[in-house]
Jmol script that loads the backbone (N, CA, C; Angstrom):
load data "model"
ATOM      1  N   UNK A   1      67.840  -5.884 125.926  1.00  0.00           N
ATOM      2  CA  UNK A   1      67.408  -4.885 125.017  1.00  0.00           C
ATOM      3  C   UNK A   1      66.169  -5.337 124.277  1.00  0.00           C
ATOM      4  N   UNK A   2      65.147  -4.468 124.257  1.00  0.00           N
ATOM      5  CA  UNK A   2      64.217  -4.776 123.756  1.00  0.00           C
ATOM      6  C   UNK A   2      63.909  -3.625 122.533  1.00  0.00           C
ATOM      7  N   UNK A   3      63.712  -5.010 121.230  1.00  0.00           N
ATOM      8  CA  UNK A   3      63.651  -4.036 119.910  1.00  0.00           C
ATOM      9  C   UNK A   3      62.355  -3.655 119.786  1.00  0.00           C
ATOM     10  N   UNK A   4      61.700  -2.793 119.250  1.00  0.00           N
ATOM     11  CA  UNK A   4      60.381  -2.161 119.048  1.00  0.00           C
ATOM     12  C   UNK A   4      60.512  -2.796 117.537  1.00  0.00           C
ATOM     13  N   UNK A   5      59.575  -3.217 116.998  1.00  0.00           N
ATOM     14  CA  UNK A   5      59.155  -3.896 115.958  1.00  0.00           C
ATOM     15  C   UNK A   5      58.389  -2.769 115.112  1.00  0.00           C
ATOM     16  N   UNK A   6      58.463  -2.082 114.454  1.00  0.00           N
ATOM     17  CA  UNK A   6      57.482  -1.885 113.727  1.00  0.00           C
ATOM     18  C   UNK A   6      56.901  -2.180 112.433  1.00  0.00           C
ATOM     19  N   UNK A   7      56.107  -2.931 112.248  1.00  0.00           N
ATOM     20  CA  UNK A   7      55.334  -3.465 110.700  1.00  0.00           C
ATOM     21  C   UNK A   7      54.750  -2.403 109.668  1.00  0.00           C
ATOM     22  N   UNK A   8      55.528  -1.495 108.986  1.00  0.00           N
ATOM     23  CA  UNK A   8      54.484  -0.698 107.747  1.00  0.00           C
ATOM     24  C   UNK A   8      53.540  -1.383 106.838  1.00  0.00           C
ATOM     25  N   UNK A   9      52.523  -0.875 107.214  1.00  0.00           N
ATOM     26  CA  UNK A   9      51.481  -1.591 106.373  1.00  0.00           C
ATOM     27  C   UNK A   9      51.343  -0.898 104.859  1.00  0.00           C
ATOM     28  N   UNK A  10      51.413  -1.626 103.873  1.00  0.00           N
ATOM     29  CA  UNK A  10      51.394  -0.544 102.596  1.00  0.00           C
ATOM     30  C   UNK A  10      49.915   0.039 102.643  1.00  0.00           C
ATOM     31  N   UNK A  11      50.194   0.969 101.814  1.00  0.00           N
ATOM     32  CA  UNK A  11      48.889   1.563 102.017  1.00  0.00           C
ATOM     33  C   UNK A  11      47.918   1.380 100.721  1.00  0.00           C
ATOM     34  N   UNK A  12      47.125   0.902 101.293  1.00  0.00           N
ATOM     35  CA  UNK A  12      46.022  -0.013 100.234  1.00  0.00           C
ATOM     36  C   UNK A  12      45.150   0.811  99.131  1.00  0.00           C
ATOM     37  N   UNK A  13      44.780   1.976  99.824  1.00  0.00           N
ATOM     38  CA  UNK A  13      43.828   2.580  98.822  1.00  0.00           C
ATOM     39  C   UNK A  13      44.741   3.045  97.782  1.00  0.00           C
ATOM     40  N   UNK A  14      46.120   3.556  98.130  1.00  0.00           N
ATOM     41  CA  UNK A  14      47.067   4.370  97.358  1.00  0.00           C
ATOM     42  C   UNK A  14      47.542   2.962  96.263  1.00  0.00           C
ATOM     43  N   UNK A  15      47.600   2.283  96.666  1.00  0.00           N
ATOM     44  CA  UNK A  15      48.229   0.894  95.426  1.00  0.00           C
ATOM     45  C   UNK A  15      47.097   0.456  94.856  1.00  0.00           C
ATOM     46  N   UNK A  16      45.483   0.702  95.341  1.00  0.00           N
ATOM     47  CA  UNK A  16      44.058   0.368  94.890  1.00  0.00           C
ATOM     48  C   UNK A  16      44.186   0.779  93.295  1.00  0.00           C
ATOM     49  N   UNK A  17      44.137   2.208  94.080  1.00  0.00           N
ATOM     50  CA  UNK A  17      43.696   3.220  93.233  1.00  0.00           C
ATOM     51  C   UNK A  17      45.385   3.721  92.069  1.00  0.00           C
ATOM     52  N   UNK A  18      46.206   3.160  92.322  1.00  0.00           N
ATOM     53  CA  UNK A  18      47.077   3.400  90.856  1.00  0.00           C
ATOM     54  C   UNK A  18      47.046   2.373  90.215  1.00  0.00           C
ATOM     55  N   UNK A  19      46.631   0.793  90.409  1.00  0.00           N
ATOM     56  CA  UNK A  19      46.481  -0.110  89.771  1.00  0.00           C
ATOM     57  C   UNK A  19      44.821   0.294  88.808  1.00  0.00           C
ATOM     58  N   UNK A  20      43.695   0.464  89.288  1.00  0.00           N
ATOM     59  CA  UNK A  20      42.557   1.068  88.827  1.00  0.00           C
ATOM     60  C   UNK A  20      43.120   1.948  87.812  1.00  0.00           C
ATOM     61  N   UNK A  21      43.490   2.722  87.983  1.00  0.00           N
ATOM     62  CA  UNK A  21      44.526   4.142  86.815  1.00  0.00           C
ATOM     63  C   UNK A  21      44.964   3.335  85.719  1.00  0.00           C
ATOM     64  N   UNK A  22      46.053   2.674  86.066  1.00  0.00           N
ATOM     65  CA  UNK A  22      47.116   2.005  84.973  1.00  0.00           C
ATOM     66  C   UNK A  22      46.040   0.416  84.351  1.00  0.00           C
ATOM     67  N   UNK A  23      45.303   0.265  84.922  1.00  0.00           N
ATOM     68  CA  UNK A  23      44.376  -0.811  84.259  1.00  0.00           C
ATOM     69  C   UNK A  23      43.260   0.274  82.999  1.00  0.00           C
ATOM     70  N   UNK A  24      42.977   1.349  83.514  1.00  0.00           N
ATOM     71  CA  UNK A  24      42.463   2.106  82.373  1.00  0.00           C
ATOM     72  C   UNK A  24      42.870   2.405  81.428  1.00  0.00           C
ATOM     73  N   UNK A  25      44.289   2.864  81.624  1.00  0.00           N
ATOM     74  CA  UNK A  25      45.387   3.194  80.691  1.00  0.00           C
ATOM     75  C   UNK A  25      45.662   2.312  79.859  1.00  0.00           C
ATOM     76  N   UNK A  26      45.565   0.943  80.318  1.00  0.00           N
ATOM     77  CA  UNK A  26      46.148  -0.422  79.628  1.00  0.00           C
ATOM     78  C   UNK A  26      45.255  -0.699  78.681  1.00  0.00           C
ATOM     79  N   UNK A  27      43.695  -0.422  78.783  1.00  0.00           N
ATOM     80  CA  UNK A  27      42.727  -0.767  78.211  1.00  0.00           C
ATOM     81  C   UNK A  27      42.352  -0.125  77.186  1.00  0.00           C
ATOM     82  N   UNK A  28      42.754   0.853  77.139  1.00  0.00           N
ATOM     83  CA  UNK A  28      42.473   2.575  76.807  1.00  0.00           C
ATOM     84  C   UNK A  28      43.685   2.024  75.222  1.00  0.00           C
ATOM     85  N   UNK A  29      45.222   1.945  75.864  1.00  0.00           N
ATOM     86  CA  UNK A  29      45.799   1.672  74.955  1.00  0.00           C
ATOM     87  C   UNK A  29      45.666   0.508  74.060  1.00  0.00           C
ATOM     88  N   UNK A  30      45.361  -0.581  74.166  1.00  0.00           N
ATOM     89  CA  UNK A  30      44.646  -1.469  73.772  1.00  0.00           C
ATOM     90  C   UNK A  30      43.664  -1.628  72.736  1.00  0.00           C
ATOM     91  N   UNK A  31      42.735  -1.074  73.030  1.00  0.00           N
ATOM     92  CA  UNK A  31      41.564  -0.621  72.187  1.00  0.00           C
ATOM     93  C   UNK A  31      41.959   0.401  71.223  1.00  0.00           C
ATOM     94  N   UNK A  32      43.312   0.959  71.287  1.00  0.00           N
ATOM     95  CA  UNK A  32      43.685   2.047  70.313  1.00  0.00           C
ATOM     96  C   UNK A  32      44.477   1.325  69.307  1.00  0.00           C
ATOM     97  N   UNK A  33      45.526   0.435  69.983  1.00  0.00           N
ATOM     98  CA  UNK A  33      46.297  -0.590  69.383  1.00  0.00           C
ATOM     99  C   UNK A  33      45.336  -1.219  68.165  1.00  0.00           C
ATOM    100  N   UNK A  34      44.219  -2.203  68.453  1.00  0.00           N
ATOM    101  CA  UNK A  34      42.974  -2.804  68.251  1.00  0.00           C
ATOM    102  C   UNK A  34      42.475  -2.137  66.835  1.00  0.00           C
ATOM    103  N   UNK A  35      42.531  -0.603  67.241  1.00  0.00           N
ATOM    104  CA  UNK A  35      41.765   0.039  65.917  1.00  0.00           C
ATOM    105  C   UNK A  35      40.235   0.024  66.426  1.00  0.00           C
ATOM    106  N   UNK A  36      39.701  -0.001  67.833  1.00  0.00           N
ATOM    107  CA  UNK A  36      38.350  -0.015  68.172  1.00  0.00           C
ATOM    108  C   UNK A  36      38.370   1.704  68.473  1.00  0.00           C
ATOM    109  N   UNK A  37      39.055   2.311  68.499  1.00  0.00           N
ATOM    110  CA  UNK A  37      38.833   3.644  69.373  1.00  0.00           C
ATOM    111  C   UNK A  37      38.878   4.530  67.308  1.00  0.00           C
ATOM    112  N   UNK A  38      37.934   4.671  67.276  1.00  0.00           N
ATOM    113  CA  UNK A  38      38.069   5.117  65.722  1.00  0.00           C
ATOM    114  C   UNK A  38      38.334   7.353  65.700  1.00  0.00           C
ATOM    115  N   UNK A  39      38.794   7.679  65.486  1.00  0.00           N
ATOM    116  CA  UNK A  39      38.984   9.489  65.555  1.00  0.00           C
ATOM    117  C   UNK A  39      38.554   9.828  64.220  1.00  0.00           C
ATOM    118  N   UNK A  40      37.492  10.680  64.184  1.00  0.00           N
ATOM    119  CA  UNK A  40      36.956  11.384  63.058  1.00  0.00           C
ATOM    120  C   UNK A  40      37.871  12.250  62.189  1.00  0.00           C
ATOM    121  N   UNK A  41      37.822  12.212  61.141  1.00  0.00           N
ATOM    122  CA  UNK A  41      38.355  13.873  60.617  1.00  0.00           C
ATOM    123  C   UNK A  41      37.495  14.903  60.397  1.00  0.00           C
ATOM    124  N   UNK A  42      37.713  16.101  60.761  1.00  0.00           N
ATOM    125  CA  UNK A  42      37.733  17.759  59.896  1.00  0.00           C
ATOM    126  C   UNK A  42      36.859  17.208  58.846  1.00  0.00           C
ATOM    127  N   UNK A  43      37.250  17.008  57.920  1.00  0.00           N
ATOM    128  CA  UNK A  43      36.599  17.086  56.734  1.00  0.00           C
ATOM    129  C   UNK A  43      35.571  15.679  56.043  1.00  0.00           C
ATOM    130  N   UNK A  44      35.578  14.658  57.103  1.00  0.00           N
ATOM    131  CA  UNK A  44      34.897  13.539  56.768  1.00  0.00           C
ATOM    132  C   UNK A  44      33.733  14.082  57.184  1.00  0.00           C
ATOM    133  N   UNK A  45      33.310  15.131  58.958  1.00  0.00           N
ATOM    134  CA  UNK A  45      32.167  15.289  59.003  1.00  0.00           C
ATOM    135  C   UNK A  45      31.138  15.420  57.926  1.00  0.00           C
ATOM    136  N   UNK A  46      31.653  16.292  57.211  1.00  0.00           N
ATOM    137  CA  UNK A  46      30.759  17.453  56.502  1.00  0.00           C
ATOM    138  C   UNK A  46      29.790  16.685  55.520  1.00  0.00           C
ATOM    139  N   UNK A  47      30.909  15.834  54.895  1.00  0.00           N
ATOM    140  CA  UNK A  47      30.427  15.127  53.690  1.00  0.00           C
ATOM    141  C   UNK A  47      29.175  13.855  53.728  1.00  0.00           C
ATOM    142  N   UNK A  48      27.980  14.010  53.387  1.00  0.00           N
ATOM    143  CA  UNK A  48      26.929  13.317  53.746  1.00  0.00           C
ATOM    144  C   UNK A  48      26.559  12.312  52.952  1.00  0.00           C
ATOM    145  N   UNK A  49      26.717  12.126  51.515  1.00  0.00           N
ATOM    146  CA  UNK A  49      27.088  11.213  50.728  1.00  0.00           C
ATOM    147  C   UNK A  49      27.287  11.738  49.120  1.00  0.00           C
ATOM    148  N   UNK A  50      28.447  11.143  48.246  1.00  0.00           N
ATOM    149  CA  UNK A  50      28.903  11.803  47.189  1.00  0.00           C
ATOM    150  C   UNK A  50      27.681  10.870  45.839  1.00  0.00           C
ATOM    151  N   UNK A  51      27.805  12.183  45.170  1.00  0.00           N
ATOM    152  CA  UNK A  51      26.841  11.735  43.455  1.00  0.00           C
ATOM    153  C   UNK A  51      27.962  11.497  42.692  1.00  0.00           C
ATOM    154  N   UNK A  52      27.224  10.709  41.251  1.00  0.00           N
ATOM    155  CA  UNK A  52      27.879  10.777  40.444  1.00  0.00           C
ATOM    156  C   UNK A  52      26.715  11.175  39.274  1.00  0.00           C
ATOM    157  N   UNK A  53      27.397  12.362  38.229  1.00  0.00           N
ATOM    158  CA  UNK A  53      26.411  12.970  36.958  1.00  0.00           C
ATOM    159  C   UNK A  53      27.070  11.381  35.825  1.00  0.00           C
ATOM    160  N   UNK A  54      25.772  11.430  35.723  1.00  0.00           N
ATOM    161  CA  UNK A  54      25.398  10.400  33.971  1.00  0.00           C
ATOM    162  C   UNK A  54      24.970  11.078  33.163  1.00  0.00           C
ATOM    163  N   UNK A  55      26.195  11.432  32.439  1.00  0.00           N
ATOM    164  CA  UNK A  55      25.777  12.326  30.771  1.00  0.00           C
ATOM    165  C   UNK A  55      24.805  11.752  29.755  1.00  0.00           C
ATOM    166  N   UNK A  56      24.021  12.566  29.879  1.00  0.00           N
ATOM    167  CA  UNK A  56      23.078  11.771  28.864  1.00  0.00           C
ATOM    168  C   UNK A  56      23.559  12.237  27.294  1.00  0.00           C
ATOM    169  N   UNK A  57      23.895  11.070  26.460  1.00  0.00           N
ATOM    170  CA  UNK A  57      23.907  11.014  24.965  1.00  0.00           C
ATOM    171  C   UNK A  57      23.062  10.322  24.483  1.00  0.00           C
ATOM    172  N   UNK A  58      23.462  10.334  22.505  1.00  0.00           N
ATOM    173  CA  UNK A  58      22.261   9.481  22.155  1.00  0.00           C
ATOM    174  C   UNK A  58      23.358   8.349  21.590  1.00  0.00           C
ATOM    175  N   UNK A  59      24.520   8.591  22.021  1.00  0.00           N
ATOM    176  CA  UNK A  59      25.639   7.294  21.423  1.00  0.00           C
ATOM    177  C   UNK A  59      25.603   6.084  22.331  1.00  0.00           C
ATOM    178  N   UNK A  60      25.447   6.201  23.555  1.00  0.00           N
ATOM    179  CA  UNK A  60      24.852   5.149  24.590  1.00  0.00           C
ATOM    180  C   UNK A  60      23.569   5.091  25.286  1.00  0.00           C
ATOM    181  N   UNK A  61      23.407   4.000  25.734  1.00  0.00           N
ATOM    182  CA  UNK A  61      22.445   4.021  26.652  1.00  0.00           C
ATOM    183  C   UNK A  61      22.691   4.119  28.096  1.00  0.00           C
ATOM    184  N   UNK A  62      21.614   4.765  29.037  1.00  0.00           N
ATOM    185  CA  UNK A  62      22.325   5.267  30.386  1.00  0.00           C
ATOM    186  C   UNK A  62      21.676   4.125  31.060  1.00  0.00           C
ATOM    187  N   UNK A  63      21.918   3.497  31.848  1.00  0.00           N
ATOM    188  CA  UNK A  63      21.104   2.492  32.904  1.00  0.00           C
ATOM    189  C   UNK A  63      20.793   3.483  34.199  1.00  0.00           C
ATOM    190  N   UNK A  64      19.520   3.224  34.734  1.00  0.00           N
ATOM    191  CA  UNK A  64      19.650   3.705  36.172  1.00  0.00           C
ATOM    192  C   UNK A  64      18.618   2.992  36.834  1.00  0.00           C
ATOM    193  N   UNK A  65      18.970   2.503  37.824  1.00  0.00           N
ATOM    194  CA  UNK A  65      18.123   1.620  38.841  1.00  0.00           C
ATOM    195  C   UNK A  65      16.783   1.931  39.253  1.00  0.00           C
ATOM    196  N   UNK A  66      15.881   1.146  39.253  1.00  0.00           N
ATOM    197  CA  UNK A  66      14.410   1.398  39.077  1.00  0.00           C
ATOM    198  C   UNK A  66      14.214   1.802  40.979  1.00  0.00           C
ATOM    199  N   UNK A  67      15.035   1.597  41.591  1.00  0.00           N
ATOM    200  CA  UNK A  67      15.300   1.705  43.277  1.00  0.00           C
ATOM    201  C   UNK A  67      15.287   3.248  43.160  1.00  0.00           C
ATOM    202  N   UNK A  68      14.417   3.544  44.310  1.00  0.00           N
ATOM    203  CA  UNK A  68      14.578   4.844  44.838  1.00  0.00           C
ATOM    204  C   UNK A  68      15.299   5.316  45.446  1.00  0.00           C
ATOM    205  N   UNK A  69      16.124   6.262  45.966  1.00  0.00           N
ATOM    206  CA  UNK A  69      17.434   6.845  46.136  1.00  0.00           C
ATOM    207  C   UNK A  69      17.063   6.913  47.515  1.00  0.00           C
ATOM    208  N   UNK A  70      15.909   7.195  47.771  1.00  0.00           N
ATOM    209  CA  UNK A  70      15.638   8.285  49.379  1.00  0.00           C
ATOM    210  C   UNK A  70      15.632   9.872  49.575  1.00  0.00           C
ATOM    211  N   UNK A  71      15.953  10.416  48.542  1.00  0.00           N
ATOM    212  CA  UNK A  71      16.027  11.664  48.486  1.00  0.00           C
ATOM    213  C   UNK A  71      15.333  11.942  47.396  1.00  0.00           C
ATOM    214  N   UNK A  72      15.251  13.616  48.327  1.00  0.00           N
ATOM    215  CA  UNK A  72      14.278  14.258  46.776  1.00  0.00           C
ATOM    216  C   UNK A  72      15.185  16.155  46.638  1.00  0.00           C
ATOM    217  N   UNK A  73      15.036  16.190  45.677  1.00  0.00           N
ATOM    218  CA  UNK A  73      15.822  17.344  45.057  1.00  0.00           C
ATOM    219  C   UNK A  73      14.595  18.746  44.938  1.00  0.00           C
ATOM    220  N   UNK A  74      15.314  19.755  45.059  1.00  0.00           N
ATOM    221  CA  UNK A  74      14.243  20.905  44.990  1.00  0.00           C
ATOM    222  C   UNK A  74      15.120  22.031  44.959  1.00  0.00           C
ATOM    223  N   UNK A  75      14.595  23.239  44.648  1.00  0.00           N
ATOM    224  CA  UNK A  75      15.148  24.081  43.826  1.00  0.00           C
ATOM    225  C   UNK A  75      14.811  25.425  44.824  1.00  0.00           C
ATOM    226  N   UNK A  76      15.821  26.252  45.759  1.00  0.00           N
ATOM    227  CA  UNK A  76      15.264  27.004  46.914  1.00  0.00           C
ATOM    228  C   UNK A  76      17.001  28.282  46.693  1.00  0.00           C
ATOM    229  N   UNK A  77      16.366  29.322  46.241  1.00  0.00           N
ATOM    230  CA  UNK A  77      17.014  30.935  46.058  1.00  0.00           C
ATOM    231  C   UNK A  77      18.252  30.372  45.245  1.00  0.00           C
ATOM    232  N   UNK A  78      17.717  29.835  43.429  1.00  0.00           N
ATOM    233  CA  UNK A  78      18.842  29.376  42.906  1.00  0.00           C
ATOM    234  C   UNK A  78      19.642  28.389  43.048  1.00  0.00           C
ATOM    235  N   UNK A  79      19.618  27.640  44.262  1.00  0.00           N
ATOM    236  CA  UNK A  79      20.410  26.363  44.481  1.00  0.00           C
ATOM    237  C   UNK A  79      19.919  25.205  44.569  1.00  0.00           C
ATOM    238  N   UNK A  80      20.654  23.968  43.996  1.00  0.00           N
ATOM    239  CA  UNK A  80      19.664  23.120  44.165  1.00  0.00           C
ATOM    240  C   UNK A  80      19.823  21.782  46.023  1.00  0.00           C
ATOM    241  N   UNK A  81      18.465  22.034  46.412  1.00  0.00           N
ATOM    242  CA  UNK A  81      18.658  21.444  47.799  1.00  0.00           C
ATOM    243  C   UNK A  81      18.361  19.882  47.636  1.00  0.00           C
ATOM    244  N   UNK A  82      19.198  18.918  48.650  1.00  0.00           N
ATOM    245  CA  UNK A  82      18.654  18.045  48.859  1.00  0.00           C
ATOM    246  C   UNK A  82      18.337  17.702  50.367  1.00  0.00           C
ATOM    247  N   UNK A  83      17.299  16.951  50.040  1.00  0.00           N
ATOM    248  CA  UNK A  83      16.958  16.461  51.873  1.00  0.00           C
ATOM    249  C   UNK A  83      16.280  14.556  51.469  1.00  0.00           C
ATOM    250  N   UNK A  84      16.337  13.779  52.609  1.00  0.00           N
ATOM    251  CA  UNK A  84      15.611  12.476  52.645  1.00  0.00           C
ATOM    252  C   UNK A  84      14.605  12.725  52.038  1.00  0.00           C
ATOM    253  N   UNK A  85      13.642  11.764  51.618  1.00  0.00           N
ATOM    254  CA  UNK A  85      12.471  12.080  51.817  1.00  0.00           C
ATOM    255  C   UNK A  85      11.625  10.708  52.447  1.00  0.00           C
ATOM    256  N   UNK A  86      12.194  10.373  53.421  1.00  0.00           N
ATOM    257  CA  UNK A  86      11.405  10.075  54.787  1.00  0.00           C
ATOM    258  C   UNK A  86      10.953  11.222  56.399  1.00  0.00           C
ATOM    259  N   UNK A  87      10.665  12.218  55.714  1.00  0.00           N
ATOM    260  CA  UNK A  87       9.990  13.029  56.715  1.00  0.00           C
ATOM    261  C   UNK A  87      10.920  13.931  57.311  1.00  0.00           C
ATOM    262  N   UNK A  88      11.874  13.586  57.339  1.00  0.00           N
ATOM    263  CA  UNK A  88      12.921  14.582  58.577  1.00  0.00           C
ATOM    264  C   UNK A  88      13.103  15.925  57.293  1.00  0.00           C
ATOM    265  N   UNK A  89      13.348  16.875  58.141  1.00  0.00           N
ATOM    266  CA  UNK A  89      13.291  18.417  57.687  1.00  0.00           C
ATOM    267  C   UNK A  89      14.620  18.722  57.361  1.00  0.00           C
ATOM    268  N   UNK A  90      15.679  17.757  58.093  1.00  0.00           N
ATOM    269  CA  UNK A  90      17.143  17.887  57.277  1.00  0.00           C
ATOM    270  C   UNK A  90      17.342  18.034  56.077  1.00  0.00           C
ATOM    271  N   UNK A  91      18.275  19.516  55.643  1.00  0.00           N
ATOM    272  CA  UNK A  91      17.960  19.510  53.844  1.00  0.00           C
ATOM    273  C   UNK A  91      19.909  20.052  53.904  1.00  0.00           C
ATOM    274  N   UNK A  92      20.213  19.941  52.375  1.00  0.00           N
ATOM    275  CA  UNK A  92      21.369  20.230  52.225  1.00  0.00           C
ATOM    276  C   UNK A  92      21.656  20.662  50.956  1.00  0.00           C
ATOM    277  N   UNK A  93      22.729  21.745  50.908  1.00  0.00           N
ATOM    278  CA  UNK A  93      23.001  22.129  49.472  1.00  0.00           C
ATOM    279  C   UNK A  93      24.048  21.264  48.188  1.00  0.00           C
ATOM    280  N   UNK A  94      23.448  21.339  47.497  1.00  0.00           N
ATOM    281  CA  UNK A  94      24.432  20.214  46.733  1.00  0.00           C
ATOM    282  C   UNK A  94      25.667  21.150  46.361  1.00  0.00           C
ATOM    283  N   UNK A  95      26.995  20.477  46.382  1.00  0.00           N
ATOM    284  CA  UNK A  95      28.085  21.320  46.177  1.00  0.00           C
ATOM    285  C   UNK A  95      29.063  20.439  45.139  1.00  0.00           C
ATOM    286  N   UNK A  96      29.780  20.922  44.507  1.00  0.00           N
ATOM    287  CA  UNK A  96      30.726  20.037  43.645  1.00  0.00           C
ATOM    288  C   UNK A  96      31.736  20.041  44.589  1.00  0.00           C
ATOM    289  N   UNK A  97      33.043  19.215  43.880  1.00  0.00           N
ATOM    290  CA  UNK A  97      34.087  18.735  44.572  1.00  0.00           C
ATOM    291  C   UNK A  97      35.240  20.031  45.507  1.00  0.00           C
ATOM    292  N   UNK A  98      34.948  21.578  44.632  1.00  0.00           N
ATOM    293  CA  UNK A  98      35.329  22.425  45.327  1.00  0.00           C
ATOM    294  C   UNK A  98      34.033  23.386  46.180  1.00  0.00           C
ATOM    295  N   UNK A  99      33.275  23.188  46.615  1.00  0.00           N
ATOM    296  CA  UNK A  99      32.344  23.650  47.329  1.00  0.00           C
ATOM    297  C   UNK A  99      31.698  24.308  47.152  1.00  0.00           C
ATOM    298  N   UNK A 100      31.483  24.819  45.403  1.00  0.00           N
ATOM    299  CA  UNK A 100      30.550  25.760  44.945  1.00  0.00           C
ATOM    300  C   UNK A 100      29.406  25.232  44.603  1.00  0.00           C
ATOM    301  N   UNK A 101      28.166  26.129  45.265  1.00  0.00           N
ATOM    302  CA  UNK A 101      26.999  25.111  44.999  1.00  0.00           C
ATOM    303  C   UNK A 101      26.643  25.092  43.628  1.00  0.00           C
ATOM    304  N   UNK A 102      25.485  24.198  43.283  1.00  0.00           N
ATOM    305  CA  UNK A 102      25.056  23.877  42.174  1.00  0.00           C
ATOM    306  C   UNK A 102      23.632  24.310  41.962  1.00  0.00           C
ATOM    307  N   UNK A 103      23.628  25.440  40.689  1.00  0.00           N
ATOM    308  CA  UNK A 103      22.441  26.723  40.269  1.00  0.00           C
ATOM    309  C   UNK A 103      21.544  25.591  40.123  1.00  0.00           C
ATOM    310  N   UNK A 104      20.052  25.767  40.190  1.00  0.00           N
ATOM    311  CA  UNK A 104      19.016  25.405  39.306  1.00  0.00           C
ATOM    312  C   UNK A 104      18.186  26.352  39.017  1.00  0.00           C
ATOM    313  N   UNK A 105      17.013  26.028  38.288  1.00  0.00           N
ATOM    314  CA  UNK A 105      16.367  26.945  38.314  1.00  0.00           C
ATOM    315  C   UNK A 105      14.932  26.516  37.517  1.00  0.00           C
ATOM    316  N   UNK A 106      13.651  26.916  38.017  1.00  0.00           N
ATOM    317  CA  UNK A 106      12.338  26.126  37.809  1.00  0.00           C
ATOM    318  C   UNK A 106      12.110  25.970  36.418  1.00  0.00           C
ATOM    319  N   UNK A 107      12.199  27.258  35.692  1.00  0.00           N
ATOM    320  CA  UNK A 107      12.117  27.176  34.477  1.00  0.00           C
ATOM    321  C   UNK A 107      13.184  26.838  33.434  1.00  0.00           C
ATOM    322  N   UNK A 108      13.409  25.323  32.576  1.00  0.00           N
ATOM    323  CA  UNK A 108      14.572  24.770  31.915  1.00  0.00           C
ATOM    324  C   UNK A 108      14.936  25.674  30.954  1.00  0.00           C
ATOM    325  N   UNK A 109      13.441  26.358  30.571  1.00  0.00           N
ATOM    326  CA  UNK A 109      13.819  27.194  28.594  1.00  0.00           C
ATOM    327  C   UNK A 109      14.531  28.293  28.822  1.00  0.00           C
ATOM    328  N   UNK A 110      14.407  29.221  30.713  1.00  0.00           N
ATOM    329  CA  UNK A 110      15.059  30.245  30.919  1.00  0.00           C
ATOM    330  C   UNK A 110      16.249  29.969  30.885  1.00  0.00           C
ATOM    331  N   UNK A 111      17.650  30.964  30.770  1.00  0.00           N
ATOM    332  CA  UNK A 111      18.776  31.026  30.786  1.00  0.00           C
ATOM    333  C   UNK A 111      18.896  31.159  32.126  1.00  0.00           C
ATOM    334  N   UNK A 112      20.343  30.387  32.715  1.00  0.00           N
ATOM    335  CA  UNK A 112      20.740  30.852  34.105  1.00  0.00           C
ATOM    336  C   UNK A 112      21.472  32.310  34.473  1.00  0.00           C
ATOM    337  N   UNK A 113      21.213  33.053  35.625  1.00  0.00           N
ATOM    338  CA  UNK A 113      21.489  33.864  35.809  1.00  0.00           C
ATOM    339  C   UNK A 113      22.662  33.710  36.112  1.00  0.00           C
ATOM    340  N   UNK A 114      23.868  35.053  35.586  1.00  0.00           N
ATOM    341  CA  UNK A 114      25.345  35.176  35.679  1.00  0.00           C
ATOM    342  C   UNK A 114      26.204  34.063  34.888  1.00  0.00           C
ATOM    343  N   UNK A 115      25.303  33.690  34.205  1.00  0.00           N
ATOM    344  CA  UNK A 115      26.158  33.476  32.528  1.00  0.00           C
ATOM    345  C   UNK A 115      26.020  34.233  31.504  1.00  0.00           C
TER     346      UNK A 115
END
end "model"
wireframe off; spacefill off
backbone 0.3
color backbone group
C-alpha cells in the first residue's frame, strides 16, 4: 500500500498580511496607551488665546510689561477685533467667557449704543 503524502503549505501571504494588521493595531494601541495619539476637543478648537482685564484704580498701581503682545486691537461695526500684527489677515472677535462680543466704539466721550 502506498500512502499519498500530502504536505499543506500554510499560506504565506494570508499569515503575512494578518501579522502586518495586528502589528498596526499593536502600535496604534500603544501610542494611545503612551498618551502620543493626543484627540482634540469641540470646544478647545475655537479658543485662540484667553485675556485677562486690569482694573485700573488710583488705590494701586497696575504693572504691565513693556513686551509687546503681538496683537493689535481695532474697532470694526461696534465690536472690538483682534488680529496678530505680524502681517497675516487673520482677525477675530473678542468675546467674554459666555460668547457675547465685546462693544467698542471710536469715540470714548460718546455713549454706547443700547445702553
Amino acid at each position: 500500500m502506498t500512502e499519498v503524502q500530502t504536505h499543506d503549505k500554510p499560506d504565506l501571504t494570508k499569515w503575512i498580511g494578518l501579522g502586518f494588521i495586528l502589528g498596526i493595531l499593536v502600535a496604534v494601541l500603544a501610542l494611545e496607551y503612551y498618551g502620543f495619539i493626543q484627540h482634540p476637543k469641540a470646544a478647545d478648537a475655537a479658543v485662540v488665546e484667553e485675556f485677562r482685564l486690569l482694573a485700573l484704580n488710583t488705590s494701586e498701581e497696575v504693572k504691565v510689561s513693556p513686551k509687546p503682545s503681538g496683537k493689535v486691537a481695532f474697532c470694526v461695526n461696534g465690536y472690538l477685533l483682534l488680529r496678530p500684527d505680524n502681517g497675516k489677515e487673520v482677525a477675530g472677535v473678542l468675546v467674554d467667557s459666555k460668547n457675547r462680543g465685546i462693544a467698542c466704539q471710536v469715540d470714548i466721550n460718546r455713549p454706547l449704543q443700547g445702553n
